[in-house]
LOLOVEX-335743 format. One line per field, with one value per residue: residue number from 1; x, y, z of N, C-alpha, C, O in turn; residue in three letters. Coordinates in steps of 0.001 Angstrom, whole numbers, always signed. Example, Ala and Ser with C-alpha at 12.3 -4.5 7.8 and 13.67 -1.06 7.14 Angstrom:
% residues 2
seq: [1|2] $
n.X: [+13190|+12850] $
n.Y: [-5690|-2250] $
n.Z: [+7800|+7080] $
ca.X: [+12300|+13670] $
ca.Y: [-4500|-1060] $
ca.Z: [+7800|+7140] $
c.X: [+13200|+12900] $
c.Y: [-3300|+30] $
c.Z: [+7800|+7870] $
o.X: [+14236|+13409] $
o.Y: [-3319|+1138] $
o.Z: [+8465|+8039] $
type: [ALA|SER] $
//
This chain:
% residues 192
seq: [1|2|3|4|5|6|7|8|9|10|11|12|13|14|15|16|17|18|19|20|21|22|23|24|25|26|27|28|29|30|31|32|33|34|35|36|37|38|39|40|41|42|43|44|45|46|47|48|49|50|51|52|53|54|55|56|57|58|59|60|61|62|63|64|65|66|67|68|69|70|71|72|73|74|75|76|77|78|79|80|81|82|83|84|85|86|87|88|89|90|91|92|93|94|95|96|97|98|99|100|101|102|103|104|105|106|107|108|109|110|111|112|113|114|115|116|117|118|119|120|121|122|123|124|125|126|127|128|129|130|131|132|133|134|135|136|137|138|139|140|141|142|143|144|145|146|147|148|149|150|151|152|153|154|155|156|157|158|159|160|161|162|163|164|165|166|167|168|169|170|171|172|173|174|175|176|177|178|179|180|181|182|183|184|185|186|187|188|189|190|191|192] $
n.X: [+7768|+8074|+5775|+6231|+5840|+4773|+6279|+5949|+3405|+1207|+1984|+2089|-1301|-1510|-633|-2361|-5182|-4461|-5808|-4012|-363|+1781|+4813|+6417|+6520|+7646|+9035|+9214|+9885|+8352|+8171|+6803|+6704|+9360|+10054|+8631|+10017|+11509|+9924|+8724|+7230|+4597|+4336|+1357|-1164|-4578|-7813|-7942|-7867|-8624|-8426|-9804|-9588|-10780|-11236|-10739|-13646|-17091|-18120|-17403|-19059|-20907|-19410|-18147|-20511|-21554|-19594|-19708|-22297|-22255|-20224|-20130|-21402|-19509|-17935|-15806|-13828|-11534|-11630|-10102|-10569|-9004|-9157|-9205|-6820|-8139|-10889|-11754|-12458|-13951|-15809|-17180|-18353|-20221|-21086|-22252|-23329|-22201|-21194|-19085|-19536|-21211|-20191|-18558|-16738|-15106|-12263|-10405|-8124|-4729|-2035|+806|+521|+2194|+2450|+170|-499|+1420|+108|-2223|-4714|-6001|-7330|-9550|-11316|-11780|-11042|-8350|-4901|-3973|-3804|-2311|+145|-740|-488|+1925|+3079|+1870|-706|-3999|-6571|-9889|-11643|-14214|-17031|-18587|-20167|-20166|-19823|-17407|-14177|-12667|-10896|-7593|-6238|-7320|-6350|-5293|-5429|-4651|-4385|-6381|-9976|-13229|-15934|-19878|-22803|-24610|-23152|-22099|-20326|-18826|-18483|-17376|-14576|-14039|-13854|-11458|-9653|-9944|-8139|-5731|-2265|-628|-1710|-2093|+353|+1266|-910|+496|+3025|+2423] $
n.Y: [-8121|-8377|-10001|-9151|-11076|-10898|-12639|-16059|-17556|-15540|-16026|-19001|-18838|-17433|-19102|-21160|-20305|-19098|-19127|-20052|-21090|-19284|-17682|-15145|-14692|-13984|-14142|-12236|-9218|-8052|-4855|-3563|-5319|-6293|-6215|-8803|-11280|-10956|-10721|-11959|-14853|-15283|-16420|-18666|-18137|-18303|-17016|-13792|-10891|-8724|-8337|-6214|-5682|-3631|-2892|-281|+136|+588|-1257|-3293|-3182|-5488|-7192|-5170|-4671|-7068|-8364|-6624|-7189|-9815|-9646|-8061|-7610|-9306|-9727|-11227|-10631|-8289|-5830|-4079|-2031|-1436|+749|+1787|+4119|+5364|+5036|+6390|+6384|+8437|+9215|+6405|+6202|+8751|+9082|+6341|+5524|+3582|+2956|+2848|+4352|+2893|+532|-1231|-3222|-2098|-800|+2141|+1359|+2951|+2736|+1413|-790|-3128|-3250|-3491|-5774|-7297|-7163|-8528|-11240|-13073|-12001|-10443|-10443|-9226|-8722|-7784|-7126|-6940|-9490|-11103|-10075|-10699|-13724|-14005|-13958|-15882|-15577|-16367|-16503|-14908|-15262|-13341|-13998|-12605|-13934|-13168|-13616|-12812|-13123|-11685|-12200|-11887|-14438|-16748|-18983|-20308|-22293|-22970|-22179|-20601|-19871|-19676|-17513|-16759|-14706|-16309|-17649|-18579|-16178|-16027|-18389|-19880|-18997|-20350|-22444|-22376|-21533|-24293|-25983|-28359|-28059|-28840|-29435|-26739|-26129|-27501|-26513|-24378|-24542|-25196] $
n.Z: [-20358|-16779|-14213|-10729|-7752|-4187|-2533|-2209|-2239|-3256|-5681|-6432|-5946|-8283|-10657|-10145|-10519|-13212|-16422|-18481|-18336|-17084|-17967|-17096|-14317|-11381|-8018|-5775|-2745|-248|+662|+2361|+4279|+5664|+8314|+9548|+9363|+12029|+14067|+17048|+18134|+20039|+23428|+24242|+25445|+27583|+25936|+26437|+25481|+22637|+19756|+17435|+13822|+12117|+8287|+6202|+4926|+4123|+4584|+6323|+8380|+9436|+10385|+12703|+13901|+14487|+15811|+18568|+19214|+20064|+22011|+23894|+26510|+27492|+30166|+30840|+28561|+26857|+24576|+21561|+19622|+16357|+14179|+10760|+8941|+6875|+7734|+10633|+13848|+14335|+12346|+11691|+13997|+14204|+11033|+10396|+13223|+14794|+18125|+20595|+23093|+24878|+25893|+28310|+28383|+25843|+24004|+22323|+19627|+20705|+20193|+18970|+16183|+16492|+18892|+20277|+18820|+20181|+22902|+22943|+22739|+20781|+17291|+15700|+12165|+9360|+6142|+6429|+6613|+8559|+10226|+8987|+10296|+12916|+12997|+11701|+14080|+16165|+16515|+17585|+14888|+14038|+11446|+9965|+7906|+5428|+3716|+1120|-2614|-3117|-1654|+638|+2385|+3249|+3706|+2640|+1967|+3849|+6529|+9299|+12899|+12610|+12608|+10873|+11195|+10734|+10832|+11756|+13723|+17357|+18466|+21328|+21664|+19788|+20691|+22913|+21699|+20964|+22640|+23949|+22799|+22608|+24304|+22256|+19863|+19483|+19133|+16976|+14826|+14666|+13411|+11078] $
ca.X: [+7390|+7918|+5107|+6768|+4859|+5003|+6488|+5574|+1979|+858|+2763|+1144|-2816|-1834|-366|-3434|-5923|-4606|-5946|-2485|+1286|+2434|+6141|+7311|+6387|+8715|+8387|+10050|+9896|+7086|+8582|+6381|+6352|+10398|+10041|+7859|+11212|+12339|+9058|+9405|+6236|+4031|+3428|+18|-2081|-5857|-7982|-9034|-7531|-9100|-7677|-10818|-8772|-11568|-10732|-11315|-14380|-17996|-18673|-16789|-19658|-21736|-18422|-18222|-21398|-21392|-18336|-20372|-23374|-21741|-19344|-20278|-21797|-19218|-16876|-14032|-13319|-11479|-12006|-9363|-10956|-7753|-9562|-7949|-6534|-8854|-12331|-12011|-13881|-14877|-16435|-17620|-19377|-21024|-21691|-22569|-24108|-21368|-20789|-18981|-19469|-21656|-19324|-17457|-15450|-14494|-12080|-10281|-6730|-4125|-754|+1570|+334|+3259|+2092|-1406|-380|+1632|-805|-3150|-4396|-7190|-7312|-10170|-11059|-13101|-10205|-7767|-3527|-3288|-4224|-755|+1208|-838|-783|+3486|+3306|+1181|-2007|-4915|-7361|-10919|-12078|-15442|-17225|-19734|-20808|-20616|-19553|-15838|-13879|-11441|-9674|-6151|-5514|-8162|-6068|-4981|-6072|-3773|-4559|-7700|-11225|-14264|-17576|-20685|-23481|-25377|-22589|-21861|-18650|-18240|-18222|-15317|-13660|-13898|-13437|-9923|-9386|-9820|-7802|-4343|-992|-205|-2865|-1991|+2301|+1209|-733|+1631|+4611|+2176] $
ca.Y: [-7512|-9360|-9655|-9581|-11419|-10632|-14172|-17952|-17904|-15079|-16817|-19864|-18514|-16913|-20082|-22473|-19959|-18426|-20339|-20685|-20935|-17280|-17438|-13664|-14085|-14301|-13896|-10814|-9572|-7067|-4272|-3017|-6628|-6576|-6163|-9587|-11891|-10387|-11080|-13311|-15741|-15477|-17540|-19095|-17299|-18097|-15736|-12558|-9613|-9226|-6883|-6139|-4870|-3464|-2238|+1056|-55|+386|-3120|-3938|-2714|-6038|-7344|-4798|-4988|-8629|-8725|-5738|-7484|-11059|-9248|-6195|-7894|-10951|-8712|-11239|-10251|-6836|-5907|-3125|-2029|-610|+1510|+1719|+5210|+5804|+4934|+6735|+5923|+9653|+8496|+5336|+6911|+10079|+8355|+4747|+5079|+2350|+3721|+2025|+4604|+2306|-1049|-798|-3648|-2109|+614|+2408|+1006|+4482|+2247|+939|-1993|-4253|-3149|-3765|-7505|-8154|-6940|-9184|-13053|-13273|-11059|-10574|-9248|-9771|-8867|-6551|-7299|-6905|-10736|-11725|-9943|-11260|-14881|-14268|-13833|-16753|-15026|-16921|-15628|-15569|-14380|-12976|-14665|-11938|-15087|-13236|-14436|-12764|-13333|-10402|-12737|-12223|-15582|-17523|-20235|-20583|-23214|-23251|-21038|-19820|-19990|-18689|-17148|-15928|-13769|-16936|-18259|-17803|-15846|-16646|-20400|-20182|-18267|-20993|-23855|-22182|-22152|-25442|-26969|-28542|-27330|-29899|-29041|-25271|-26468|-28019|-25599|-22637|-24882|-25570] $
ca.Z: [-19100|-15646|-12879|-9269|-6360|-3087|-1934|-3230|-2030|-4570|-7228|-6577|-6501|-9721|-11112|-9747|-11001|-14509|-17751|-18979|-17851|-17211|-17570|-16804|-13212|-10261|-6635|-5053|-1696|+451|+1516|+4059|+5801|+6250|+9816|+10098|+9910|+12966|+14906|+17584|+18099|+21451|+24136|+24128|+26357|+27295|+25367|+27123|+24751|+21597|+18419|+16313|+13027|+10623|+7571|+5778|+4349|+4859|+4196|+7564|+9441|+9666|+11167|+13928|+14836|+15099|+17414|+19371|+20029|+20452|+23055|+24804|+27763|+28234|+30708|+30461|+27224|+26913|+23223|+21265|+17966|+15819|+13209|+10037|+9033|+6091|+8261|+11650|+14443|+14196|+11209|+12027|+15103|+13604|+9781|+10668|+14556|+15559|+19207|+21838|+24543|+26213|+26358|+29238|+27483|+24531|+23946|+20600|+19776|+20907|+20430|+17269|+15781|+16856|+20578|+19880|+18768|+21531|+23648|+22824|+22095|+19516|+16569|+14847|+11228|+7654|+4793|+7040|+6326|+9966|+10452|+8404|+11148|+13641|+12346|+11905|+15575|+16607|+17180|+16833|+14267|+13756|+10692|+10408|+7189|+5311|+3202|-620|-3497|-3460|-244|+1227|+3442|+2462|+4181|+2149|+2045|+5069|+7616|+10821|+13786|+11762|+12534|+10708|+11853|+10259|+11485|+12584|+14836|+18661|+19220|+22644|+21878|+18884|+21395|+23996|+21578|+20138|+24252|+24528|+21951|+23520|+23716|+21429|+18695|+18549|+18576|+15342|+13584|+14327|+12917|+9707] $
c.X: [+7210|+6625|+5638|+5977|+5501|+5284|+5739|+4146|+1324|+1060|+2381|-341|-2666|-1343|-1858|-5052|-5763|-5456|-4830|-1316|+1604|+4091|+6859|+7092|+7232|+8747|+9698|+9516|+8959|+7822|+8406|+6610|+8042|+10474|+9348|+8591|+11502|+11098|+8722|+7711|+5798|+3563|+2088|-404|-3793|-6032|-8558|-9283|-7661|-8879|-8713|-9889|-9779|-10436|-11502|-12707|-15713|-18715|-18216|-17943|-20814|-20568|-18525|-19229|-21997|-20425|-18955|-21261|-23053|-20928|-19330|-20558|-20924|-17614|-15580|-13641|-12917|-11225|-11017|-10051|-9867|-8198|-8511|-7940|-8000|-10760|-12309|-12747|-14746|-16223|-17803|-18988|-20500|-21684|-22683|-23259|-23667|-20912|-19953|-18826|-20043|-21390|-18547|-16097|-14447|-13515|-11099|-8503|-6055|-2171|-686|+518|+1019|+2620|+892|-1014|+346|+1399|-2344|-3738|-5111|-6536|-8498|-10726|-11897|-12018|-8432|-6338|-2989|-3032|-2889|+16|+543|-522|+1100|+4103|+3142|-269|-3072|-5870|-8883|-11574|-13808|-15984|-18484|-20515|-21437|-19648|-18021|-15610|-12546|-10791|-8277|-4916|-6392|-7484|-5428|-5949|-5724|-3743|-5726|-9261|-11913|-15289|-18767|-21462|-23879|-24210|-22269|-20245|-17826|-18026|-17528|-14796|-13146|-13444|-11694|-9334|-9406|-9292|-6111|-3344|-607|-417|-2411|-539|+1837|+896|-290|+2603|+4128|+3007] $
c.Y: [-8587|-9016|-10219|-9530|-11359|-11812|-15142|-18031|-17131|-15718|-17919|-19879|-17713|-17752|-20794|-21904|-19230|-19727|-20840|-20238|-19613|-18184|-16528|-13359|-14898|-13742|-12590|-10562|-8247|-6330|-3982|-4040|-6791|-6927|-7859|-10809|-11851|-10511|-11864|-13942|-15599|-16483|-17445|-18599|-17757|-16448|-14810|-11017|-9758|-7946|-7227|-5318|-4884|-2618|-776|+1403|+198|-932|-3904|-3941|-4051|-6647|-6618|-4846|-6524|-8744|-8182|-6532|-8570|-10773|-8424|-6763|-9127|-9800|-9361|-11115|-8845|-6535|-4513|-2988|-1219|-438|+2249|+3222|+6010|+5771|+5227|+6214|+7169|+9531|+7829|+5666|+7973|+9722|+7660|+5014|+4069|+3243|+2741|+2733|+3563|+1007|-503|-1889|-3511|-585|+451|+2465|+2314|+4058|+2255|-16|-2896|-3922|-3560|-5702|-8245|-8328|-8162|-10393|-13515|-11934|-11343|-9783|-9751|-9504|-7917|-7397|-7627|-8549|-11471|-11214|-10741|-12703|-15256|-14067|-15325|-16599|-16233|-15860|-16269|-14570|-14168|-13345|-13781|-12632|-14372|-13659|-14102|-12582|-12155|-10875|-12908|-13293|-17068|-18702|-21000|-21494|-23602|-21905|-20318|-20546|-18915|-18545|-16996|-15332|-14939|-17653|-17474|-17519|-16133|-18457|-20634|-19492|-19665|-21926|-23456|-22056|-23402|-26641|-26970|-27770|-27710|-29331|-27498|-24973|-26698|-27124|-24136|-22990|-25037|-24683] $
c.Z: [-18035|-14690|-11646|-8254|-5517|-2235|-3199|-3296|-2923|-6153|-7269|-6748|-7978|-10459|-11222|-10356|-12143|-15381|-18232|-18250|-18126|-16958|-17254|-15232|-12246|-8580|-6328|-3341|-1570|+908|+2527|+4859|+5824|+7165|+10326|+10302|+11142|+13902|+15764|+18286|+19922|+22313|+24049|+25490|+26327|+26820|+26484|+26300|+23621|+20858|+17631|+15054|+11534|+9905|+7346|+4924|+4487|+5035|+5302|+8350|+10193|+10985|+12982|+14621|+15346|+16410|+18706|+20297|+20151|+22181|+23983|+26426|+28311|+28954|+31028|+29514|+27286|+25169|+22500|+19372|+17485|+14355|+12032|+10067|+7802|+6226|+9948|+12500|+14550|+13439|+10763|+13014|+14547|+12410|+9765|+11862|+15214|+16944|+20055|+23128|+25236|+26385|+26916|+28854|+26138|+24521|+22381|+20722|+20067|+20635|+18737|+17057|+16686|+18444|+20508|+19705|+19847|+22832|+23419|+22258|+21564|+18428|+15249|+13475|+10005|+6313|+5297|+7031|+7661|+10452|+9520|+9546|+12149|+13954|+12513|+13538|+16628|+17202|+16595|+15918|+13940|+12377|+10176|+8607|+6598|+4111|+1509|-1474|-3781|-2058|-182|+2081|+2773|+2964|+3989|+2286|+3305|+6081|+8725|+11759|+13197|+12138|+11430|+11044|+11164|+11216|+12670|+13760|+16194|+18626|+20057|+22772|+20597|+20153|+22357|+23635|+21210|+22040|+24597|+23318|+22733|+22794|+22533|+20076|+18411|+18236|+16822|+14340|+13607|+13940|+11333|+8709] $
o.X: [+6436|+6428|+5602|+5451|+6700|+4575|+5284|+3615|+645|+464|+2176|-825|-3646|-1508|-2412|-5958|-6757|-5636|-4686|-1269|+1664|+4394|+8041|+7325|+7461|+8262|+10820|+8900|+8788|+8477|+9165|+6734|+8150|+10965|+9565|+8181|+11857|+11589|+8237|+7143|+6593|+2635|+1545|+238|-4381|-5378|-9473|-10256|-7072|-9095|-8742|-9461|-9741|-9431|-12438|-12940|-15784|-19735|-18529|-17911|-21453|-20794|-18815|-19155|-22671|-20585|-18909|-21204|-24058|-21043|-18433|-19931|-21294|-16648|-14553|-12589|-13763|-10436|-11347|-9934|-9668|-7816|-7506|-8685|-8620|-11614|-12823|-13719|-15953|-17370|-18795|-20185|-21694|-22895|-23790|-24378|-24339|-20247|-20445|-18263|-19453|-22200|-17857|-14901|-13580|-13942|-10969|-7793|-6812|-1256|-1377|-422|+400|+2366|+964|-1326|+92|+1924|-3354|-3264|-5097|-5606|-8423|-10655|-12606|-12279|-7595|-6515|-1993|-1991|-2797|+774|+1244|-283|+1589|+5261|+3915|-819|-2998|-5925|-9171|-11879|-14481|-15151|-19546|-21415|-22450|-18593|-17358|-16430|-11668|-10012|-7921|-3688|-6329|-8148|-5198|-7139|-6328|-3214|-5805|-9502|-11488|-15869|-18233|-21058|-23696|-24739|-22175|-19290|-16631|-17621|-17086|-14570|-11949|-12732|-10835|-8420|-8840|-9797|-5496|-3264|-226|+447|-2370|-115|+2138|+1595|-560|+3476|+4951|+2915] $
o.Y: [-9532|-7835|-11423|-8521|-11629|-12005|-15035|-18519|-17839|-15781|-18194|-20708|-17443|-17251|-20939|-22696|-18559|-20894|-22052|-19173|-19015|-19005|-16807|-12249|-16107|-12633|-12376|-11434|-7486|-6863|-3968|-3856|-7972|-8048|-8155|-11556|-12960|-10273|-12856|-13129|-15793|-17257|-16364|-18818|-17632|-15414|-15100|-10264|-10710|-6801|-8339|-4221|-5552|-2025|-280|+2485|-88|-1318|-5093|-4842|-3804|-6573|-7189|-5029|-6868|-9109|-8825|-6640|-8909|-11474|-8194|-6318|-9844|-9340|-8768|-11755|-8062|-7319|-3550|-3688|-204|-1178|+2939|+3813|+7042|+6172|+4346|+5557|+7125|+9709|+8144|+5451|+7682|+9937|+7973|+4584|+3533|+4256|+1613|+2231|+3211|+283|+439|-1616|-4217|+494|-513|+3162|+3197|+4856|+2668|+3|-3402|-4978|-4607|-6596|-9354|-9061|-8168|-10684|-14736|-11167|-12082|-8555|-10757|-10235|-7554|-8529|-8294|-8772|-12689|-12107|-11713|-12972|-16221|-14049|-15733|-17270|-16829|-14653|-17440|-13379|-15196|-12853|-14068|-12009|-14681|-14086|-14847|-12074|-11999|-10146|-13792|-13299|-18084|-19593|-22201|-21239|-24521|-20838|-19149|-21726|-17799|-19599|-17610|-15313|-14842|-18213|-16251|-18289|-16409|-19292|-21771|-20583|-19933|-22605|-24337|-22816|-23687|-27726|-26021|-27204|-26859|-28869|-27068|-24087|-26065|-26800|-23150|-22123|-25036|-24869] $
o.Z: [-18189|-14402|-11394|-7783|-5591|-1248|-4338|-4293|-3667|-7229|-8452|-7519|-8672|-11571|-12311|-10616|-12421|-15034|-18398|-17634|-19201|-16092|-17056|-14753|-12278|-8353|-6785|-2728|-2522|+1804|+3496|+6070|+6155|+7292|+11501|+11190|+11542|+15006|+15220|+19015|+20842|+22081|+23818|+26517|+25253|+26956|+27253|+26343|+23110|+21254|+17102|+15414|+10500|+10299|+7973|+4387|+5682|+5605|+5358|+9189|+11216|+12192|+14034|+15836|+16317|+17574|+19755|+21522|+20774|+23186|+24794|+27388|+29240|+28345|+31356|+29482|+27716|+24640|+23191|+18366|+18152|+13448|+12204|+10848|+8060|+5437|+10636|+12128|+14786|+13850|+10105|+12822|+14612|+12437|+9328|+11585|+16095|+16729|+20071|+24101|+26258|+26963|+26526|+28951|+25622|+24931|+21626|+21446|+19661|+20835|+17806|+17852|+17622|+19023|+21151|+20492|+20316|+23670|+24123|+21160|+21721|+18675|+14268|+13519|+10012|+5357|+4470|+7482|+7940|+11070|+9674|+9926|+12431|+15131|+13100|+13956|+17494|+18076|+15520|+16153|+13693|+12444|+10105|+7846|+7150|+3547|+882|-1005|-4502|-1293|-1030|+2695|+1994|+2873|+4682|+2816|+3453|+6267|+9279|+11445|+13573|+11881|+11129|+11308|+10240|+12379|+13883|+14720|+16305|+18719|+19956|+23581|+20431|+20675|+22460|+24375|+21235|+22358|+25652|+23028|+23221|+21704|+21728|+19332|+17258|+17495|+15810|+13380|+12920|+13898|+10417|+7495] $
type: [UNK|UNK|UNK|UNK|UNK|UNK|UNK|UNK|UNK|UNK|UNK|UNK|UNK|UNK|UNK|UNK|UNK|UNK|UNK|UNK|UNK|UNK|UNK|UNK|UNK|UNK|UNK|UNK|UNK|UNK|UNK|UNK|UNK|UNK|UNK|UNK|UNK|UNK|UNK|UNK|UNK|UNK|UNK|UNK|UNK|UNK|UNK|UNK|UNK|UNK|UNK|UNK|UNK|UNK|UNK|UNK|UNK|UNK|UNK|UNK|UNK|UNK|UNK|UNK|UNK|UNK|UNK|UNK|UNK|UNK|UNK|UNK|UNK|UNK|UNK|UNK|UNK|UNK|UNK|UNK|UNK|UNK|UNK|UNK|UNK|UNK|UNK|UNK|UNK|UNK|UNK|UNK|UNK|UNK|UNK|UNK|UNK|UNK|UNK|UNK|UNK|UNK|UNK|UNK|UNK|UNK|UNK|UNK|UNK|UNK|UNK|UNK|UNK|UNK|UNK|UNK|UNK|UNK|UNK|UNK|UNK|UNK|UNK|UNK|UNK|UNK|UNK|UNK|UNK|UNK|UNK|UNK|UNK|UNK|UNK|UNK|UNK|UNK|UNK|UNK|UNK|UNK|UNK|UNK|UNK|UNK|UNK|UNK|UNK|UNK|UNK|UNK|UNK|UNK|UNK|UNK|UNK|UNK|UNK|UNK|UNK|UNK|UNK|UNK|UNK|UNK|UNK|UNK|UNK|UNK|UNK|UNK|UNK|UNK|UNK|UNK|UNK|UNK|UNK|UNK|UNK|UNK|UNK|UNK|UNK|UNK|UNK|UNK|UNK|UNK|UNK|UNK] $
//
């Protein structure tokens, strides 16, 4: 029996972390991410437009309300939360008590995805897939850090164009420092 990974990078964390040499495994290709070949990389933009991309989880929620209360009042920031399909903001709102009627900077993604990313020049998130397309674009990313013992970043290994946060850090000042890193510096790690 073969196991087929979704590219080299799966096939390498399951190499670097089995106990022993798997030989039946071989890399294959993602279907859903076909389309991400064909994606053509964005100019660098200061930040102003920001893709919150929780997941379907309730475990996202420290997340959103971090970004919330980090962001609500900094009115150059315009903020797009793109709520997955399986956690509504109906949901979210009525369940949870996450509201954003009263941020006048925040409103609830209504586009594709792919419009949503090229709409916008942060992207932020805690374990959410969306942050691979964004990332095959040139988005910067900040990923939001809920500091337990198993990590849902499905770009753990990743270190180019990536920040991380926790509760205790200021938002608005990663924001400013990934703004103030040269052209130079973000050529490099979007060619990593």
């Amino acid at each position: 029996q073969n196991i087929f990974c979704v590219g080299q990078e799966p096939l390498d964390i399951i190499n670097i972390f089995s106990e022993s040499t798997l030989n039946n495994i071989e890399t294959s290709c993602g279907l859903r991410y076909e389309y991400l070949q064909k994606l053509e990389v964005k100019p660098r933009k200061k930040i102003q437009k920001i893709l919150i991309a929780p997941e379907g989880l309730p475990s996202v929620f420290p997340m959103l309300n971090y970004v919330l209360d980090q962001l609500k009042i900094r009115q150059e920031y315009q903020l797009t939360f793109r709520f997955h399909p399986a956690l509504p903001y109906e949901i979210v709102r009525t369940k949870f008590g996450f509201d954003l009627g009263t941020s006048a900077n925040a409103n609830i993604s209504q586009v594709s995805l792919q419009d949503d990313l090229m709409n916008h020049d942060l992207c932020i998130y805690w374990g959410s897939t969306v942050s691979l397309e964004a990332l095959c674009m040139g988005i910067p990313l900040i990923h939001y850090d809920i500091q337990t013992v198993l990590s849902y970043d499905p770009l753990f290994r990743c270190r180019h164009l990536k920040w991380t946060v926790t509760k205790n850090d200021s938002l608005p000042a990663m924001i400013e420092s990934i703004n103030a890193i040269t052209d130079d510096e973000y050529s490099r790690q979007l060619n990593l």
